[in-house]
C-alpha positions in Angstrom: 67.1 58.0 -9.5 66.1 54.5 -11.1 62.8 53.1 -9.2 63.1 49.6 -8.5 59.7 47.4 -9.4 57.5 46.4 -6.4 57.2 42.6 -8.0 60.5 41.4 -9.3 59.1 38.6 -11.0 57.9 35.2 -9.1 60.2 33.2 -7.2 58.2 30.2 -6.6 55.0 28.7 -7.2 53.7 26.0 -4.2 52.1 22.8 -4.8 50.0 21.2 -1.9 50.4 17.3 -1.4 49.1 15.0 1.5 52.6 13.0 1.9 56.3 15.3 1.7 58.4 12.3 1.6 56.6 10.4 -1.4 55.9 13.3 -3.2 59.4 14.3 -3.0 60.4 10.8 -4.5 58.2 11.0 -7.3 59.0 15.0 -8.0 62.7 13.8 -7.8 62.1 10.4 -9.4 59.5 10.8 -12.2 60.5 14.7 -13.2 64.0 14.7 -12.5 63.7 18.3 -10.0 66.6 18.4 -8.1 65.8 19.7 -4.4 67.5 22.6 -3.2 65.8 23.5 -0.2 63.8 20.6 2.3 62.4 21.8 5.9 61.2 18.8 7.7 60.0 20.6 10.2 57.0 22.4 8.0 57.3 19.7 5.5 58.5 21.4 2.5 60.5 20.7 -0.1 61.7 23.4 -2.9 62.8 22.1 -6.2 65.2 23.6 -8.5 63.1 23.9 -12.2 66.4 25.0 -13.9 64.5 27.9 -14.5 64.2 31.4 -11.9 61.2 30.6 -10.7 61.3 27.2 -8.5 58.6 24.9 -7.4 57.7 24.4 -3.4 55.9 21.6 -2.5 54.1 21.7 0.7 52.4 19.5 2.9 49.0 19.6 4.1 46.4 17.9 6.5 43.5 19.5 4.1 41.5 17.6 1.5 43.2 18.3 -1.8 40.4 19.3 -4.6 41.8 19.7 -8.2 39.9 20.5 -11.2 42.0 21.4 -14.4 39.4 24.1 -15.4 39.5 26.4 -11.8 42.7 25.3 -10.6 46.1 27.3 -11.0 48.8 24.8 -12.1 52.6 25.4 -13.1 53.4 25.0 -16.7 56.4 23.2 -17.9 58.5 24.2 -20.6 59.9 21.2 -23.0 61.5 20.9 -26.3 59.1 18.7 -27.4 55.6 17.5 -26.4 55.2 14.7 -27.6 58.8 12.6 -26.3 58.1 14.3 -22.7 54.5 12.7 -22.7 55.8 9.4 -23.8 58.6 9.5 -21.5 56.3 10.2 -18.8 53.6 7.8 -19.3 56.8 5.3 -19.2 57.4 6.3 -16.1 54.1 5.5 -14.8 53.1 8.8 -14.2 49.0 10.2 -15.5 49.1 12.1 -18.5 46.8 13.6 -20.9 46.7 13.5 -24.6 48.9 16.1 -26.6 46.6 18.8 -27.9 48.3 20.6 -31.0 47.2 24.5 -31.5 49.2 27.2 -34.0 51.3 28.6 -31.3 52.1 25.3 -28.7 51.6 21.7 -27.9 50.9 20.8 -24.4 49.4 18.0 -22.4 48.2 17.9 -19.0 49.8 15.5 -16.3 48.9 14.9 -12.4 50.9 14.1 -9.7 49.9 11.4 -7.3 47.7 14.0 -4.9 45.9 14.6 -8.9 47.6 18.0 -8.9 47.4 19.5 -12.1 50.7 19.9 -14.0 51.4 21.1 -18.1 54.3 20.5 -20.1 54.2 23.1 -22.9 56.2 23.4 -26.4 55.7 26.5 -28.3 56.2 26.1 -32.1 
């Protein structure tokens, strides 16, 4: 008999925000996440990554403290660093530099609660 795993892998990683409804605009708006799952009632929205694993945002009525060196953040896969940094500064959103190492390029963005978001292209 085949045991099954106890963790099958994570099915979604949850990002606290002060205000659902704009923070669904701009997830929808600035990183094009299509919603697939919104409960007004606990003020939640879950987005569709195009990925497995999704991404919940949550509301809360707690002071949101970020800090890019203690805090967990989602990581973004993208073809290329550099285009989705540009494209997202367009947009108006806060975005870091690219840093450039042997294996990746990446960059650090925020959302507007300053959550801390990558977007990450391996060589």
């Amino acid at each position: 008999m085949v045991k099954k795993k106890l963790l099958q892998g994570i099915d979604t990683i949850i990002v606290r925000v002060s205000d659902i409804e704009s923070s669904k605009k701009w997830y929808e708006e600035k990183l094009k996440l299509t919603p697939i799952w919104d409960d007004s009632n606990i003020k939640l929205v879950v987005f569709d990554t195009g990925s497995p694993t999704s991404l919940t945002i949550w509301q809360t009525d707690k002071l949101i403290e970020n800090n890019k060196e203690t805090s967990s953040y989602p990581i973004f896969r993208t073809f290329d660093a550099q285009i989705a940094r540009q494209e997202l500064q367009e947009k108006g959103v806060n975005v870091g530099e690219v840093i450039n190492d042997n294996f990746v390029k990446y960059f650090f963005f925020y959302d507007p609660d300053g959550n801390v978001l990558e977007a990450c292209q391996v060589h």
